[in-house]
Backbone as CSV, one residue per row, in Angstrom:
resi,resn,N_x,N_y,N_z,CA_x,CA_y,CA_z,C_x,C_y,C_z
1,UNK,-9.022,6.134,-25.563,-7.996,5.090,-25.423,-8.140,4.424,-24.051
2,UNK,-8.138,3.100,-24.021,-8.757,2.353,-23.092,-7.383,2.487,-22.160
3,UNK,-7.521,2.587,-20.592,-5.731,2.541,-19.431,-4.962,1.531,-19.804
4,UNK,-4.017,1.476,-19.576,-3.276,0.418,-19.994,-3.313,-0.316,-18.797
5,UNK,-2.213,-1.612,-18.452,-2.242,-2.239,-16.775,-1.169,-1.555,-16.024
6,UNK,-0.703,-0.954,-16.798,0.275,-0.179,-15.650,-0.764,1.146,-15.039
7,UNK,-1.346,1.637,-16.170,-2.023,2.752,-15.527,-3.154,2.568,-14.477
8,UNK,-3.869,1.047,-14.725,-4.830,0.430,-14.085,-3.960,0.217,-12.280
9,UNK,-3.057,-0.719,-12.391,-1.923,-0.765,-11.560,-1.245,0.146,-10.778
10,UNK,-1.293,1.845,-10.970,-1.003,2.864,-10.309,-2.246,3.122,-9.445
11,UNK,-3.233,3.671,-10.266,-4.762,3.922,-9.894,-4.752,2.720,-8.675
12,UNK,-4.973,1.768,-8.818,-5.086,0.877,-7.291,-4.335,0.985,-6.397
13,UNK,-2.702,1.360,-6.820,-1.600,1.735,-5.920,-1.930,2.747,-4.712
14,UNK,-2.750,3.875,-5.808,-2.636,5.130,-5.112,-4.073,5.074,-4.106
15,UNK,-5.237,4.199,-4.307,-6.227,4.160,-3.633,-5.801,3.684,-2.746
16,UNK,-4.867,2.795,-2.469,-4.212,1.891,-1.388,-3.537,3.108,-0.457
17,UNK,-2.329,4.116,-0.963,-1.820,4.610,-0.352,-2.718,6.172,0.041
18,UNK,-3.654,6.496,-0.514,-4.398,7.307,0.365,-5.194,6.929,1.502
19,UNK,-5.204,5.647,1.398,-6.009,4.806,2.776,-4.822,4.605,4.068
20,UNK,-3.642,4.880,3.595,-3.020,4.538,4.463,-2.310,3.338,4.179
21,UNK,-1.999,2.551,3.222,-2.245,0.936,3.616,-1.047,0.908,2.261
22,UNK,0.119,1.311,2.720,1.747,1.084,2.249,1.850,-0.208,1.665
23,UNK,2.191,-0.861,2.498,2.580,-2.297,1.959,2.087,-2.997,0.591
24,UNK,0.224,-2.446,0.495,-0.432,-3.028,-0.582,-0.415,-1.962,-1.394
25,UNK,0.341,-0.542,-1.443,0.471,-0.022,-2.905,1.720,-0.056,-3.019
26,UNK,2.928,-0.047,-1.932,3.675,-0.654,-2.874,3.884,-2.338,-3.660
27,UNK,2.915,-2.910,-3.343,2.643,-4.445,-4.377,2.108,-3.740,-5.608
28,UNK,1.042,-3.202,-5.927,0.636,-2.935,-6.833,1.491,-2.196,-7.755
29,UNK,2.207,-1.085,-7.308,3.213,-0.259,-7.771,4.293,-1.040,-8.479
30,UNK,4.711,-1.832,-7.762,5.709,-2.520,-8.314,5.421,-3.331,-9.602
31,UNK,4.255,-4.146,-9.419,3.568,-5.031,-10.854,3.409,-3.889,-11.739
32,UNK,3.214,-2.387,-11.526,3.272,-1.703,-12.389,4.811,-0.978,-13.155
33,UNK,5.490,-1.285,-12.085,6.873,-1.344,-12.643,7.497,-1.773,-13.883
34,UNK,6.854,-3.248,-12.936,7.282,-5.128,-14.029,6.847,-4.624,-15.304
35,UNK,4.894,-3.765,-15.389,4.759,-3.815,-16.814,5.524,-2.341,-17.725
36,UNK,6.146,-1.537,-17.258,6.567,-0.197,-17.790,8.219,-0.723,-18.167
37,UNK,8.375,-1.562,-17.351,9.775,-2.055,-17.615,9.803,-3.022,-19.454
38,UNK,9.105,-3.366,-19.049,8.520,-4.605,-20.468,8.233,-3.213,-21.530
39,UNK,7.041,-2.539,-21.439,6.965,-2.027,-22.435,7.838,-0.559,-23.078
40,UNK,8.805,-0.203,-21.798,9.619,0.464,-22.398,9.510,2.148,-22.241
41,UNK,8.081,1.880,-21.855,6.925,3.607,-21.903,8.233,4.268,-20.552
42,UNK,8.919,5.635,-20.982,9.414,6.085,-20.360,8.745,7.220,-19.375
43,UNK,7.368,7.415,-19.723,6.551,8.673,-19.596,6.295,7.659,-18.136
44,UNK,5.654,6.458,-18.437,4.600,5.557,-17.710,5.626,5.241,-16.738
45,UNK,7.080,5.185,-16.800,8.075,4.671,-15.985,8.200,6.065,-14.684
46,UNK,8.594,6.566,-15.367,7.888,8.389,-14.488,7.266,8.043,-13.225
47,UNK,6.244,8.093,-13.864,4.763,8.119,-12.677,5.169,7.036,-11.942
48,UNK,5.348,5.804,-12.448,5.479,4.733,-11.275,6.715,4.678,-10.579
49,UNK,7.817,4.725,-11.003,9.098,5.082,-9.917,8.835,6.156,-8.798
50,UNK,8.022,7.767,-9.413,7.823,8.305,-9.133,6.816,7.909,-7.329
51,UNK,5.571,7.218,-7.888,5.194,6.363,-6.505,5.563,5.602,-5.695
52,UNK,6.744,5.007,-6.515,7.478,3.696,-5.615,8.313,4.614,-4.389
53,UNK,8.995,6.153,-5.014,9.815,6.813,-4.169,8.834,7.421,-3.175
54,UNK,7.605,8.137,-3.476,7.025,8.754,-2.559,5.999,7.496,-1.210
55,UNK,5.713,6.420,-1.714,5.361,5.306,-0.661,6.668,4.557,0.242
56,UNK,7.850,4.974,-0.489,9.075,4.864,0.528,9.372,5.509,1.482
57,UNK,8.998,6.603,0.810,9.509,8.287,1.438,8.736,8.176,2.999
58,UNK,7.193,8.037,2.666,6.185,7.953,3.977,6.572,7.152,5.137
59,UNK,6.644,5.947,4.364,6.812,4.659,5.054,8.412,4.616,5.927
60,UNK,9.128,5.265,5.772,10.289,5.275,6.104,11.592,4.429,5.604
61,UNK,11.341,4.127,4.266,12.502,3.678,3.799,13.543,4.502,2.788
62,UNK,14.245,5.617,3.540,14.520,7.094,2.538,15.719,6.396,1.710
63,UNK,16.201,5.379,2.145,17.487,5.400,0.941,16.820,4.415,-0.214
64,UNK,15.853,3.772,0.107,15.136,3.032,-1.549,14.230,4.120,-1.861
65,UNK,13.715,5.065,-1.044,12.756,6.137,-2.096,14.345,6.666,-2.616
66,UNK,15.204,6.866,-2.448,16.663,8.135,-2.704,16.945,7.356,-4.606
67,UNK,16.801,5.839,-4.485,16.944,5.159,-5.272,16.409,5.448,-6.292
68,UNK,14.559,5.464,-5.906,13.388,5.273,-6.633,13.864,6.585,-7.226
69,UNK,14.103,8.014,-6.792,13.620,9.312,-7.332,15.055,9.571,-7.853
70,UNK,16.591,9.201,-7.593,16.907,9.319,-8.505,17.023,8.471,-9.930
71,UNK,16.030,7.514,-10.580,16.128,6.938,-11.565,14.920,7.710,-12.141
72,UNK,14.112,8.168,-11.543,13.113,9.491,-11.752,13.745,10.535,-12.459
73,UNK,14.734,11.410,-11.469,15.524,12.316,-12.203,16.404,11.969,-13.665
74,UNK,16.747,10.981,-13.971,17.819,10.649,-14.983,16.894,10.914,-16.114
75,UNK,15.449,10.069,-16.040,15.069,9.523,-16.818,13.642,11.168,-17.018
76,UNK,13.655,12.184,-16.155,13.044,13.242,-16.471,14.493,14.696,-17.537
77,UNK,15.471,14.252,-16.994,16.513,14.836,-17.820,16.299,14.208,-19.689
78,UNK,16.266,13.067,-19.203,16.604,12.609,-20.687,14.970,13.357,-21.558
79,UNK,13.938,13.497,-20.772,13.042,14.032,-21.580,12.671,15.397,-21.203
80,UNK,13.498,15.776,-20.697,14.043,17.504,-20.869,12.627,18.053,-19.644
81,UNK,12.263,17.119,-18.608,11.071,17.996,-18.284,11.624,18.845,-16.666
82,UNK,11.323,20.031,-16.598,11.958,20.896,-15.892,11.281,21.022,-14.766
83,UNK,9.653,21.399,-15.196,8.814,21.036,-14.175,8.969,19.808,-13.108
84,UNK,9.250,18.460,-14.351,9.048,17.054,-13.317,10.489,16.992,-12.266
85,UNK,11.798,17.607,-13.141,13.210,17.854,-12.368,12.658,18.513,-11.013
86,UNK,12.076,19.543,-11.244,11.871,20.137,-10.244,11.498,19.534,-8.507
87,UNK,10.360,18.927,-9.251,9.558,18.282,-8.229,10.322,17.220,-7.429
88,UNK,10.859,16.528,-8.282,12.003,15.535,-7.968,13.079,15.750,-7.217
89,UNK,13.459,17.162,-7.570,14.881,17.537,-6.330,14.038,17.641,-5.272
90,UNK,12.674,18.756,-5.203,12.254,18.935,-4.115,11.913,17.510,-2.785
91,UNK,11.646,16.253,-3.985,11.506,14.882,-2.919,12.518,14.849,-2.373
92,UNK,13.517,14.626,-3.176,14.873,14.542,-2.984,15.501,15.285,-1.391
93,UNK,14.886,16.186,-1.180,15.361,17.454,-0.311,14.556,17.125,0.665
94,UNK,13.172,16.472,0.615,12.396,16.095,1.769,13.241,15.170,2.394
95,UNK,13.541,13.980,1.715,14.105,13.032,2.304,15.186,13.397,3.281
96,UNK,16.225,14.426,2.967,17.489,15.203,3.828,16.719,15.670,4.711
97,UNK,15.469,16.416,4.875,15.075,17.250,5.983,14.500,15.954,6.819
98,UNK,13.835,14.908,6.371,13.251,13.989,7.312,14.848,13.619,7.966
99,UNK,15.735,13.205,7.341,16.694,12.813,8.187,18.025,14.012,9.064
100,UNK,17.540,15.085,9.209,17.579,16.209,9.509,18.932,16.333,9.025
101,UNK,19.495,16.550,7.697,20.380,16.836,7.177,20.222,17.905,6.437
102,UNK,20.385,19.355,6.628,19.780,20.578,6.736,20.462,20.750,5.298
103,UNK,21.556,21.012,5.066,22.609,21.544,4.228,22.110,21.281,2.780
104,UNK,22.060,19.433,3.432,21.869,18.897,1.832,20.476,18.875,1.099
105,UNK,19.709,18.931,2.134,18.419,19.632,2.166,17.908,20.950,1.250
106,UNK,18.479,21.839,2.039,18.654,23.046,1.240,19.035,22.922,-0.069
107,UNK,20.207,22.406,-0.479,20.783,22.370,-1.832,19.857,21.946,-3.025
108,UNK,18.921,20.669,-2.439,18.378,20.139,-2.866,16.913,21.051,-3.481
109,UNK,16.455,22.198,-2.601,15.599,22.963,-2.476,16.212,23.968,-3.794
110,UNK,17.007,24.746,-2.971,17.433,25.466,-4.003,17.761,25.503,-5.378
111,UNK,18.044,24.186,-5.795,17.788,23.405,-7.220,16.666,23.351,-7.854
112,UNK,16.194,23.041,-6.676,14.463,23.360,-7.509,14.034,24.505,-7.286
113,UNK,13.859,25.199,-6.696,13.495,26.659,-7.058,13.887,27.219,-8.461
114,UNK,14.753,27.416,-8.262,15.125,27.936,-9.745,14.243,27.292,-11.087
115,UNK,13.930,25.508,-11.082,13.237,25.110,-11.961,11.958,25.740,-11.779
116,UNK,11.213,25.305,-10.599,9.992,25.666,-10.499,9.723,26.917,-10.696
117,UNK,10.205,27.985,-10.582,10.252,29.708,-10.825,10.053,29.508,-12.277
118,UNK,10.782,28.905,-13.355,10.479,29.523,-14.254,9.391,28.134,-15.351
119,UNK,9.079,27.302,-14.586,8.272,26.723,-15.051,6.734,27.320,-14.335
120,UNK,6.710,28.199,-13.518,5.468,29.061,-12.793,4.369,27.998,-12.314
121,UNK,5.318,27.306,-11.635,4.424,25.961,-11.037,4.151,26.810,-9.512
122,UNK,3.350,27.695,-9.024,3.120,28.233,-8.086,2.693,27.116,-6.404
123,UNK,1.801,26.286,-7.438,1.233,25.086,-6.250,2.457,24.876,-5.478
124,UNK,3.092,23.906,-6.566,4.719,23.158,-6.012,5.677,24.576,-5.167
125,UNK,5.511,25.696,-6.133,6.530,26.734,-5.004,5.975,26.941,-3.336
126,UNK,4.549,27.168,-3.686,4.161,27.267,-2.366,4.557,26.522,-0.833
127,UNK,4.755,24.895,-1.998,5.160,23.894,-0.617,6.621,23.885,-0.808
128,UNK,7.383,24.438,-1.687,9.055,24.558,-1.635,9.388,25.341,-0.496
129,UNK,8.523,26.772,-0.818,9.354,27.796,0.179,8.529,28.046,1.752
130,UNK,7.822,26.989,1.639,7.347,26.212,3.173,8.778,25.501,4.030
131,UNK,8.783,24.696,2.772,10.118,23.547,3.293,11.536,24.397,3.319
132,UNK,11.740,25.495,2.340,12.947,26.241,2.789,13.186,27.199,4.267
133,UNK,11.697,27.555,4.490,11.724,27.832,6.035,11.467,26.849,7.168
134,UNK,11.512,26.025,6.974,11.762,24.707,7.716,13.224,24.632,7.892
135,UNK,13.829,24.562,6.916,15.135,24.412,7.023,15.925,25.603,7.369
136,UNK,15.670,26.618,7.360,16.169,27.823,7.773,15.690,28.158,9.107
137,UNK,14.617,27.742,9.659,14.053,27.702,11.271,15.174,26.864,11.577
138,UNK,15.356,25.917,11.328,16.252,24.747,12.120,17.473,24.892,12.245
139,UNK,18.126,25.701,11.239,19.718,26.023,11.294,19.521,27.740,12.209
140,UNK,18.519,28.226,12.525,18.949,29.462,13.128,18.349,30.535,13.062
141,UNK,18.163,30.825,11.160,18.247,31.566,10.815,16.530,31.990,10.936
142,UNK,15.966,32.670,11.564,14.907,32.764,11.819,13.945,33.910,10.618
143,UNK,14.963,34.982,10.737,14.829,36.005,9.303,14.399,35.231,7.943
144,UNK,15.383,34.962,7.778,15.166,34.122,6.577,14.081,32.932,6.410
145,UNK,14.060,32.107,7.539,12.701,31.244,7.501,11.540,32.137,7.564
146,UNK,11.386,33.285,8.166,10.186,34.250,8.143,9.505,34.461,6.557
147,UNK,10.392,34.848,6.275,10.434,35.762,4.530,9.976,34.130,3.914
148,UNK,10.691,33.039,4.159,10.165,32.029,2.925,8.518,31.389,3.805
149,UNK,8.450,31.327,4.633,6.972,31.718,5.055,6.050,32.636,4.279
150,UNK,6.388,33.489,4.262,5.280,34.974,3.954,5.194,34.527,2.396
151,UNK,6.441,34.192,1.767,6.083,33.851,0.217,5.146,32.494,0.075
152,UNK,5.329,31.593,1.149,4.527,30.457,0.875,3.133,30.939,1.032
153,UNK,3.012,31.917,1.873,1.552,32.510,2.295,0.634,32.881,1.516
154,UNK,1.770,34.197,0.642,1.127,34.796,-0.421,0.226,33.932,-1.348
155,UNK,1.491,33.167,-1.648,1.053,31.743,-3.071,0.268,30.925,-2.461
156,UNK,-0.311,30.668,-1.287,-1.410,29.635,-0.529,-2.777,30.690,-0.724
157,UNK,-2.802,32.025,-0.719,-3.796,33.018,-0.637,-4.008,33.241,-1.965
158,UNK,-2.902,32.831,-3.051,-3.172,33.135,-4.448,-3.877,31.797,-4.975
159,UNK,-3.487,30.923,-4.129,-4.323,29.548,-5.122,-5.428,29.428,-4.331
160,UNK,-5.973,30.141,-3.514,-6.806,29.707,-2.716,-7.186,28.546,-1.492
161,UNK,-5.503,28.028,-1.190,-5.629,27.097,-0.531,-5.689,26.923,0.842
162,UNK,-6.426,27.083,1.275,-7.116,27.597,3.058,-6.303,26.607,3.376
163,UNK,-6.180,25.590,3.536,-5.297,24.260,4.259,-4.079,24.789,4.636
164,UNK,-3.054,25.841,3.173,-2.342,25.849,3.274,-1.958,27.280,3.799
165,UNK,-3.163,27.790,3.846,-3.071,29.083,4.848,-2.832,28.589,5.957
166,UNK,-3.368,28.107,6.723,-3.508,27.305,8.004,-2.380,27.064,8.120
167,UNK,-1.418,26.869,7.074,-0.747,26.068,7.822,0.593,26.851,7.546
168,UNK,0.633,27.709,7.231,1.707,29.022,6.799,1.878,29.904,8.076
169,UNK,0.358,29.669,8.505,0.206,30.386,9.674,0.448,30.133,10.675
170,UNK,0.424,28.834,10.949,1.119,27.827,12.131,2.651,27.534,12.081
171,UNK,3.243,27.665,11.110,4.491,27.980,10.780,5.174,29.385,11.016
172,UNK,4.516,30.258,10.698,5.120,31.764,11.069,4.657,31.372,12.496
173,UNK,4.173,31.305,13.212,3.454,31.294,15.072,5.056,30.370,15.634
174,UNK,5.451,29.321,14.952,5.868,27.964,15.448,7.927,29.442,15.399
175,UNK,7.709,30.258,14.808,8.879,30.675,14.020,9.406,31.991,14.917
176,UNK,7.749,32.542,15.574,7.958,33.656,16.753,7.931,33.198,17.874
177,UNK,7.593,32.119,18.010,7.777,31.470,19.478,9.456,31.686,19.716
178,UNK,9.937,30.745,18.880,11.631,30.324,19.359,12.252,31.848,19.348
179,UNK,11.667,33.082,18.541,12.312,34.554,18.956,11.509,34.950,20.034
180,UNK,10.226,34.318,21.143,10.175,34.537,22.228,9.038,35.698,21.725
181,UNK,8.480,36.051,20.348,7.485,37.093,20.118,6.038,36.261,20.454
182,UNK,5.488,36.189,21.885,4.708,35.265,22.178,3.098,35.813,21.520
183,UNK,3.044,37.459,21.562,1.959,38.049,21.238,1.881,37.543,19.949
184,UNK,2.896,38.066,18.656,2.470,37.602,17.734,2.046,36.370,17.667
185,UNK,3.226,35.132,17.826,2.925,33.815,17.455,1.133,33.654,18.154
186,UNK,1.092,34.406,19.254,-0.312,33.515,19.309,-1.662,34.670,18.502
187,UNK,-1.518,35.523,18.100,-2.046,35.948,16.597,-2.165,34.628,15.220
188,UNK,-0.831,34.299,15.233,-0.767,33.435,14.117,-1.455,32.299,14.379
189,UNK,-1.245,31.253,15.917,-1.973,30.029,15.979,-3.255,30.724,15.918
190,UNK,-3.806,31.770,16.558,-5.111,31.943,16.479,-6.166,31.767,15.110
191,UNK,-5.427,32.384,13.932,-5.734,32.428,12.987,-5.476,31.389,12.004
192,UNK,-4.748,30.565,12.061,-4.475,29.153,11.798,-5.690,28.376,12.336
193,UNK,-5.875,28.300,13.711,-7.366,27.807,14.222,-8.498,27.979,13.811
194,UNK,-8.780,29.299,13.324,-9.926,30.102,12.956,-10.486,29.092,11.784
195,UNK,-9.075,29.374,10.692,-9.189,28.592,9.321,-9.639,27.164,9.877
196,UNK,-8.726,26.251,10.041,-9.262,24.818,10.537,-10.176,24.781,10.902
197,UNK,-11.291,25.190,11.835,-12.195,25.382,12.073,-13.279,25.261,10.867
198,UNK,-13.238,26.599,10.678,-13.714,26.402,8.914,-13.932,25.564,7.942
199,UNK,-12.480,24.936,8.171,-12.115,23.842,7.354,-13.052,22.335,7.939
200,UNK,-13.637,22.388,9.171,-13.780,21.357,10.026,-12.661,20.114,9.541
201,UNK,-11.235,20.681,9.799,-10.127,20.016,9.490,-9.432,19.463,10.825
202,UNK,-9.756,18.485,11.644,-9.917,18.362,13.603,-8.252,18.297,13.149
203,UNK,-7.310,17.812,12.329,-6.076,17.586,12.524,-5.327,18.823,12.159
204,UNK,-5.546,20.072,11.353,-5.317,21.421,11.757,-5.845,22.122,13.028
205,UNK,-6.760,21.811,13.288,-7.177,21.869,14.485,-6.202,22.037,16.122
206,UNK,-6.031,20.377,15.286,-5.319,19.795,17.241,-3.930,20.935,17.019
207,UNK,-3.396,20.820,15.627,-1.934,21.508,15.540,-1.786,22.790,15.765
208,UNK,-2.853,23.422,15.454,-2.998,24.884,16.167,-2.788,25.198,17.466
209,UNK,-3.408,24.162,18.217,-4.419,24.173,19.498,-3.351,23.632,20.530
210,UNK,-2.162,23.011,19.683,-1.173,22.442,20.563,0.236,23.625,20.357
211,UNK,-0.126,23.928,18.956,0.844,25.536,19.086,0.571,26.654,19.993
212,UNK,-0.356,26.856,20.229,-1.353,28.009,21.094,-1.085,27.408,22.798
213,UNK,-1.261,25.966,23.118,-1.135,25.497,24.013,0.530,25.973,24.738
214,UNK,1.226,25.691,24.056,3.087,25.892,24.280,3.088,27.648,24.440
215,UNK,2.691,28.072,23.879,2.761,29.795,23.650,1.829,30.529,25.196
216,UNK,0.882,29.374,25.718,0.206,29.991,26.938,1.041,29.308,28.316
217,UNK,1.629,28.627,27.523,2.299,28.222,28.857,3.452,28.667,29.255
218,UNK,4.524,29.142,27.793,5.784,30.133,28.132,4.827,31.291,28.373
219,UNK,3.910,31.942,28.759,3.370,32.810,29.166,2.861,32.879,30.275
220,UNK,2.690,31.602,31.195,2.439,31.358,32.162,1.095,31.048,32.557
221,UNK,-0.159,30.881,31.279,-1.095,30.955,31.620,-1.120,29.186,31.426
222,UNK,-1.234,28.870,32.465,-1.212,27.306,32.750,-2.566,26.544,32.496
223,UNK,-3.398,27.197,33.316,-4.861,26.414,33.081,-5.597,26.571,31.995
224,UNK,-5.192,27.762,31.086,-5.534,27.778,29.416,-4.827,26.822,28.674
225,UNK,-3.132,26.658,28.804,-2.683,25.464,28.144,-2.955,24.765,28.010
226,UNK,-3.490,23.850,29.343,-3.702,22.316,30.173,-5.082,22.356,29.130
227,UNK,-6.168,23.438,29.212,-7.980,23.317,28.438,-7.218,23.672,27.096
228,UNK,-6.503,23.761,26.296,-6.167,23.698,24.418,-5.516,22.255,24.642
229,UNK,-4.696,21.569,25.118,-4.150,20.538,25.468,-4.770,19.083,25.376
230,UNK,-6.088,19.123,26.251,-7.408,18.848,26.445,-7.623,18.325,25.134
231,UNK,-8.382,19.387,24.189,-8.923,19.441,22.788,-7.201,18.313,22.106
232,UNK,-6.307,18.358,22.541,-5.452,18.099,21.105,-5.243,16.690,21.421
233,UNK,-5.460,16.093,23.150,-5.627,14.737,23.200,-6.679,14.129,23.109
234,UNK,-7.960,14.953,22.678,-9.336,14.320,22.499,-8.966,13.709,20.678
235,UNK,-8.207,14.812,20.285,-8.324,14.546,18.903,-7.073,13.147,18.854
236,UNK,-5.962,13.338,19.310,-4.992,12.740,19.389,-5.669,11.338,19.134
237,UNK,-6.186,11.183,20.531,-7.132,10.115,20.796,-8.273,9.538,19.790
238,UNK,-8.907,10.198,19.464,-9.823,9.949,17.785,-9.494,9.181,16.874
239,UNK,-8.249,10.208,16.561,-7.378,9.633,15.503,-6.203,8.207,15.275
240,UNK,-6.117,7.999,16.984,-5.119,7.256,17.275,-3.598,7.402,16.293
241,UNK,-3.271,9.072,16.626,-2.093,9.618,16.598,-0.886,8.866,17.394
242,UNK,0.291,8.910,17.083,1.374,8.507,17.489,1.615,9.461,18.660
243,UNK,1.108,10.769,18.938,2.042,11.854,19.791,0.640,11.436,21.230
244,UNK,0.001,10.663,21.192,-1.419,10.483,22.071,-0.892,10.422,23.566
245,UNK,0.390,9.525,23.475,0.951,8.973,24.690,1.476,10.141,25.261
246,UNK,2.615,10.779,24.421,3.499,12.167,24.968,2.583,13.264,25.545
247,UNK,1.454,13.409,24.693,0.670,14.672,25.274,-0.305,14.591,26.602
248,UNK,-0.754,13.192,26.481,-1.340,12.677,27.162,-0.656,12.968,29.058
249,UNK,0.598,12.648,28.854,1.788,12.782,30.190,2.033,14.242,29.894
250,UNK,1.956,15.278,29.403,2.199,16.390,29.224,0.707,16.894,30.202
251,UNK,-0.272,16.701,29.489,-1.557,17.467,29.826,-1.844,16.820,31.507
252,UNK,-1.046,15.179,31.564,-1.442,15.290,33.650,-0.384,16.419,34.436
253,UNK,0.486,16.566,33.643,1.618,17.672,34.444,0.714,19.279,34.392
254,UNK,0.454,19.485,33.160,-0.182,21.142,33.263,-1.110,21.107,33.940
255,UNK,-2.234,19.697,34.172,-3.456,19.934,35.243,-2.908,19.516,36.305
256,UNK,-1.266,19.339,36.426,-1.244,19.053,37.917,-0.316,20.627,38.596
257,UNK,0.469,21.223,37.300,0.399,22.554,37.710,-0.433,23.604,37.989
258,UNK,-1.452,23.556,37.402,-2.938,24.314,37.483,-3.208,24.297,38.984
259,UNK,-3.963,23.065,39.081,-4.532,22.543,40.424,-3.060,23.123,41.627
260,UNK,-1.816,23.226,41.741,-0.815,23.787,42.517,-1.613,25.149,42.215
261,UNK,-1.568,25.949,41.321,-1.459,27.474,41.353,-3.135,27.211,41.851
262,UNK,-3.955,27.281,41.385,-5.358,27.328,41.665,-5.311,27.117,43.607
263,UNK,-4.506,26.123,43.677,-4.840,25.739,45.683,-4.088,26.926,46.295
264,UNK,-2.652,27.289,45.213,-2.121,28.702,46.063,-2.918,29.896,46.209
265,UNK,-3.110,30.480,44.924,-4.311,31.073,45.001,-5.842,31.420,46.168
């Protein structure tokens, strides 16, 4: 069966928005709207609301993605899908944590858990109970963000997803810092690094390398910070990251603390 133009119309959407380049998938997205709207296809309406909310979500427009994903949800109720509910609260719940609204966040999480558990969508749990210790780091509760860590871990080691090892691991490190367990956390960036590495993934990389960096410096080892620091504005810089400027004024202060201890010395 030959794509239809809506399906043709997503497919370009989404080449657009893995490049980076918002503006021109949501044009495309939308003409794919115009045609799902016309023909009625509720399946095809799915997927494309579904993109219209997540190229909002990125881009920073959370109350038209809030729009986009709940006409998503109505219209995944009406066709009973538990899995797609799922996924949908979980956007839903991103959007609260980007705007650091913890509570509603959570709620939003916890809604979907329950779907995703018994639809045994493991992928999607993995990045749920990532995001539930996100939200449980941030309100306090450090215990509890630990434990939904270790489960995201497990399920990143069960699907095989090194990325998301990496990055479970930089999360438990990011989680013993604020309890001041500096040995462990820098176990965890270490091994978060190791992976990236591996991965020749330079943007797990820098995030390790800038977790490890903070952890040598509440430790006092200054001129190791300032050289991981180094590496995360080379990459910063590469990439032409947004954080290039901040670290950049960070890393002249640690080489200008260094150079103090080094002349006391």
């Amino acid at each position: 069966m030959p794509p239809s133009s809506s399906d043709r119309l997503n497919q370009i959407g989404n080449e657009y928005f893995g490049r980076g380049l918002y503006t021109e998938a949501y044009d495309y997205y939308q003409q794919a709207l115009a045609c799902d709207r016309q023909s009625g296809d509720r399946r095809a309406l799915v997927a494309t609301l579904g993109n219209l909310g997540n190229v909002c979500a990125v881009s920073g427009r959370r109350e038209q993605a809030q729009q986009y994903y709940q006409e998503v949800l109505e219209l995944q109720k009406v066709l009973g899908d538990e899995r797609g509910i799922g996924t949908t609260l979980a956007n839903l719940g991103n959007l609260r944590t980007d705007a650091g609204e913890w509570e509603q966040a959570r709620a939003y999480y916890l809604e979907a858990l329950d779907l995703l558990i018994r639809a045994g969508d493991d992928a999607a749990l993995a990045v749920l109970y990532s995001n539930l210790g996100l939200v449980a780091r941030e309100t306090g509760d450090y215990d509890q963000a630990l434990a939904h860590y270790e489960r995201s871990l497990t399920l990143m080691r069960r699907l095989g997803n090194q990325a998301g090892v990496a990055d479970a691991y930089r999360m438990i490190g990011k989680t013993y810092v604020l309890r001041k367990r500096y040995d462990d956390a820098a176990a965890c960036a270490l091994t978060s690094l190791g992976i990236s590495r591996r991965l020749r993934d330079e943007l797990r990389v820098a995030g390790a390398c800038y977790l490890l960096a903070g952890i040598r410096e509440e430790e006092g080892k200054i001129a190791e910070a300032a050289e991981l620091l180094e590496r995360v504005v080379a990459i910063d810089r590469k990439h032409q990251l947004p954080k290039l400027e901040e670290n950049t004024r960070r890393l002249e202060a640690l080489r200008e603390r260094a150079g103090r201890e080094a002349h006391q010395a």
